[in-house]
N, C-alpha and C positions, 0 to 999 in steps of 0.2 A: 537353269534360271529359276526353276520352281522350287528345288531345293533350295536355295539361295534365299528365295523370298520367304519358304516355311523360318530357316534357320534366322532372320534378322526379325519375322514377326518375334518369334520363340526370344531371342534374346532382350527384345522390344519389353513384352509381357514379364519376362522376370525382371529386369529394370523397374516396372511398373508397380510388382508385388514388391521389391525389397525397397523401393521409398515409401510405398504404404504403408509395411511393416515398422521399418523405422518411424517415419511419423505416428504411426498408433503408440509407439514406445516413447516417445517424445510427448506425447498428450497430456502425459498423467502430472497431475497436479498435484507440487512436493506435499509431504507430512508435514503436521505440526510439531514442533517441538520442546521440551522443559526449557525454557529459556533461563531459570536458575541453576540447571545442574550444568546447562552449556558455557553458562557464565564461570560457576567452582571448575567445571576441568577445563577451562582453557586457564583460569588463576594459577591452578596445581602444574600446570602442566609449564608455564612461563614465569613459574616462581615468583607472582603481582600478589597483590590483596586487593581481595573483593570488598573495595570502597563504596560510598556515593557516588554512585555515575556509575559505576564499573555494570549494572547487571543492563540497565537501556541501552549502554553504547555497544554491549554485546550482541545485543539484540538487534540491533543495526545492525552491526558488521554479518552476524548471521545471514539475515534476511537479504545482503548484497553478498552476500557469499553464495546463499540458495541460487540465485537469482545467475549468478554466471556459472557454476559449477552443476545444477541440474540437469540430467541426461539432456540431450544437446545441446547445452549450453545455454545462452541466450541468444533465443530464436528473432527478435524482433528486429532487427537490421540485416537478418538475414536475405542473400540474394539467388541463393541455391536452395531447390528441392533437396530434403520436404519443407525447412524451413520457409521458404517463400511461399508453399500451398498453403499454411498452417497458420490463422488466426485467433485461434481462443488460448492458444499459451500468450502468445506476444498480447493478446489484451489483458490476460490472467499480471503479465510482466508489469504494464505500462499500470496500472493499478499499485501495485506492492511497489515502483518505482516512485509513484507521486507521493504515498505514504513517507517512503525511506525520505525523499527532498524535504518533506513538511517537516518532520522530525531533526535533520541535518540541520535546515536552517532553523527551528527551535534553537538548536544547543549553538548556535553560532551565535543568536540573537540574545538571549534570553539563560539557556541553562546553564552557560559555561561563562556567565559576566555577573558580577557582584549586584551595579549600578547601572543606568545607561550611559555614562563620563567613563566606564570602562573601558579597557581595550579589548579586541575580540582578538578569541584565541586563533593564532596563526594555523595549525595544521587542520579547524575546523573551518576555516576562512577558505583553505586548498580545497579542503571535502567537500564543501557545500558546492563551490565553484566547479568541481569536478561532473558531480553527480547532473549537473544543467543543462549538460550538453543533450541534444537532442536525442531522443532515445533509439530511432533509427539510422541516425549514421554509420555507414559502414568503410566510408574515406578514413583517411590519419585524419584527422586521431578518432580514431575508430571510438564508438560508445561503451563498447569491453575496456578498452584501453584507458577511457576518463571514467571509468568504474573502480579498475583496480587501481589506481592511483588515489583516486578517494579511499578503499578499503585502505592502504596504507599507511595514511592521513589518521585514519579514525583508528586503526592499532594503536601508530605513535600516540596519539591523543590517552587510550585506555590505559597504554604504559606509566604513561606521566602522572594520570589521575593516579595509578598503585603507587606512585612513587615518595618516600619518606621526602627524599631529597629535593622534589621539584615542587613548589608551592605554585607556580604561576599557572598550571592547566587544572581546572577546578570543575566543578559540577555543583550547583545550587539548587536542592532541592527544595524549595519553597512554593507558598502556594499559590502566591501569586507567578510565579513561572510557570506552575503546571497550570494553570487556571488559562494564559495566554496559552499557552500548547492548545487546551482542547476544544478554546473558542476559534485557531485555526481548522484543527478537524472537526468541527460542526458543521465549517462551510461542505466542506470536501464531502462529507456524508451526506448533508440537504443534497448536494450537487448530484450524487449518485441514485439517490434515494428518491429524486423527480424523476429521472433520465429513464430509470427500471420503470416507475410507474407509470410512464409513457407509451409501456408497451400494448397499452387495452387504448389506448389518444385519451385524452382528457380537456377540457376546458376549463383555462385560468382567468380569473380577472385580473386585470392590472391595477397589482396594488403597492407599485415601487414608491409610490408620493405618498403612502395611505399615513395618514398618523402626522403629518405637519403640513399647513395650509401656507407655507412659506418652499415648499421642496420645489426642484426644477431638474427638469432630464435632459437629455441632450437633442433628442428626434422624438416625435409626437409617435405615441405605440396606441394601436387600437384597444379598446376596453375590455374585447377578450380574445384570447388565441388560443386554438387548436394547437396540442403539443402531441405527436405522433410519431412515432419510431419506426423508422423505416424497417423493410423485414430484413435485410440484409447487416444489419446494425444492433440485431437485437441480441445475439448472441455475442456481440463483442461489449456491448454495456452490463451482460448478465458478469462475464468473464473478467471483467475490468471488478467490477463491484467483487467480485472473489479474491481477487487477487488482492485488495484494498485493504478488504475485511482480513484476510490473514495475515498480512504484515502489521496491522493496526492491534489486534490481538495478539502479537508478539511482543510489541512495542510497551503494550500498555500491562502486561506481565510487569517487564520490567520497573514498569513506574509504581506498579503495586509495590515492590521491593523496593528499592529507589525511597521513592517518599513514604515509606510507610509511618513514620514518625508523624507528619502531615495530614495524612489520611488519619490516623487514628486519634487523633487531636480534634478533626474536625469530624468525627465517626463516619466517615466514607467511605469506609474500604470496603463494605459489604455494598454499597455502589459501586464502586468501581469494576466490584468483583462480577456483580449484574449485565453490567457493559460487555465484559469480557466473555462472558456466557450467550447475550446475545448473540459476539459476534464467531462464537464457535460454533454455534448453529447454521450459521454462513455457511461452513466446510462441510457439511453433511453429504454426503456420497448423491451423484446424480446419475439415475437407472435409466433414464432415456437417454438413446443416440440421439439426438436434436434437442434444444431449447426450444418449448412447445409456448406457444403464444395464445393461449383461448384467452374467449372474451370473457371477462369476469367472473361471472356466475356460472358459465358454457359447461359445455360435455368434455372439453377436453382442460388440463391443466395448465396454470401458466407459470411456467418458473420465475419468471422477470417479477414478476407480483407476489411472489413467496419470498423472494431475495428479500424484494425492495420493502417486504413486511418487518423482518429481522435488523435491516440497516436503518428506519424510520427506529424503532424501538431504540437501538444502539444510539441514536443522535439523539433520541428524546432524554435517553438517564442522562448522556455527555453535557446537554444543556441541565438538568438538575443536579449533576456534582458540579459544573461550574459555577452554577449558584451557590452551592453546599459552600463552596472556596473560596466565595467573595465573602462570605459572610463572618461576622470577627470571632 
């Protein structure tokens, strides 16, 4: 019986190390990549032309590519160890996920339609509707499953864009469409950009009426409120924010190429190019085991306030190229 009991601990314990192991291998947060040369050798390689459109929607399919093809795939609907112990990839996910949707539905909206009296392009209409589903489902249809059928969608979509013979799927790069693109991600950054800065608490006044003496809210909000981050939360809003920032810096490679006529018309491209620097600062390697929370000024560091320094920056240029883009 004592035998018995050493020999089930013993296989207990290495059970124990080989999901550890695994999951420490699973941790690691993908590399960045050229997303122009990823764009020429998937062209060269599928016999297309690198159009308008063709280097962004690469940069899509890439980043939903990363996203289920990363050593263990995608972990966030996972229900089996390690992936079910494991939260800072699935928040790293759920970030570069809400990216990919903002973008998806841009080009449904906005890149891939002349007018608003346009039609919207059907295989971008599948993708965007695909990519919607909940990000941890793991029932039919599984969240992998309404992933790759979007990735499919946005192929066909890139094919078409190359294609001589197909005039109906198009990509419009203008400025007034990029101008909509980056007033969506300004939300999505302010959004992140509080949430990190929440991690020392802070005091907001409420100023959702401020600016018109005619505005009206739905329920009475106290004049100021404590915003504080829970400590078990804090490392999933740091990881989110990373995850955000990488895909949004991929994204917006492409739109450099993309619209550079655009840009350089309106001399923005060495902003744009600022944006995209801030947000490679984002991925700088992190030497601590834990995401450390001091209090401001304190003895010890706080990552969540180093992020949300870099993503505040990023959202400030996004607001001055959007102005840059309104302007004639």
């Amino acid at each position: 019986m004592n035998i018995n009991t050493k020999s089930i601990s013993a296989v207990l314990i290495g059970i124990i190390l080989i999901i550890g192991l695994i999951g420490f291998w699973w941790g690691f947060e993908p590399d960045t990549f050229d997303v122009d040369a990823r764009a020429t050798a998937v062209a060269e390689q599928n016999n297309e032309r690198v159009v308008t459109g063709y280097t962004t929607t690469t940069a899509l399919i890439s980043v939903l590519e990363t996203l289920l093809d990363k050593p263990g795939g995608y972990l966030s609907n996972d229900v089996m160890p390690p992936g079910v112990l494991m939260d800072n990839i699935p928040s790293w996910e759920f970030g570069a996920l809400e990216m990919s949707r903002d973008l998806a539905l841009a080009m449904r909206k906005d890149l891939s339609r002349s007018q608003s009296q346009s039609l919207e392009n059907e295989q971008l209409v599948k993708a965007q509707t695909s990519l919607s589903i909940d990000s941890e489902r793991w029932l039919l249809p599984s969240s992998e499953g309404e992933y790759e059928k979007a990735l499919a969608q946005l192929r066909t979509y890139r094919t078409q864009l190359s294609s001589l013979s197909d005039s109906g799927s198009q990509f419009y790069a203008r400025a007034d469409n990029l101008r909509d693109y980056l007033k969506q991600i300004e939300k999505r950054l302010g959004s992140l950009s509080q949430r990190l800065s929440a991690s020392v608490g802070t005091e907001s006044l409420n100023v959702g009426l401020a600016g018109d003496s005619a505005a009206r809210q739905s329920t009475p909000q106290a004049e100021k409120v404590i915003n504080k981050t829970g400590w078990f939360q804090l490392d999933n809003n740091f990881y989110q924010a990373r995850g955000a920032s990488w895909a949004l810096l991929h994204f917006l490679k492409g739109i450099e190429t993309d619209f550079e006529d655009v840009l350089q018309k309106k001399n923005a491209t060495v902003s744009l190019q600022q944006i995209i620097r801030e947000l490679e600062a984002t991925q700088g390697p992190v030497y601590s085991p834990v995401i450390l929370n001091g209090d401001g000024f304190g003895f010890l560091a706080n990552h969540s306030l180093v992020m949300a320094n870099y993503v505040s920056r990023a959202n400030a240029a996004l607001i001055e190229l959007s102005e840059l883009l309104n302007q004639g």
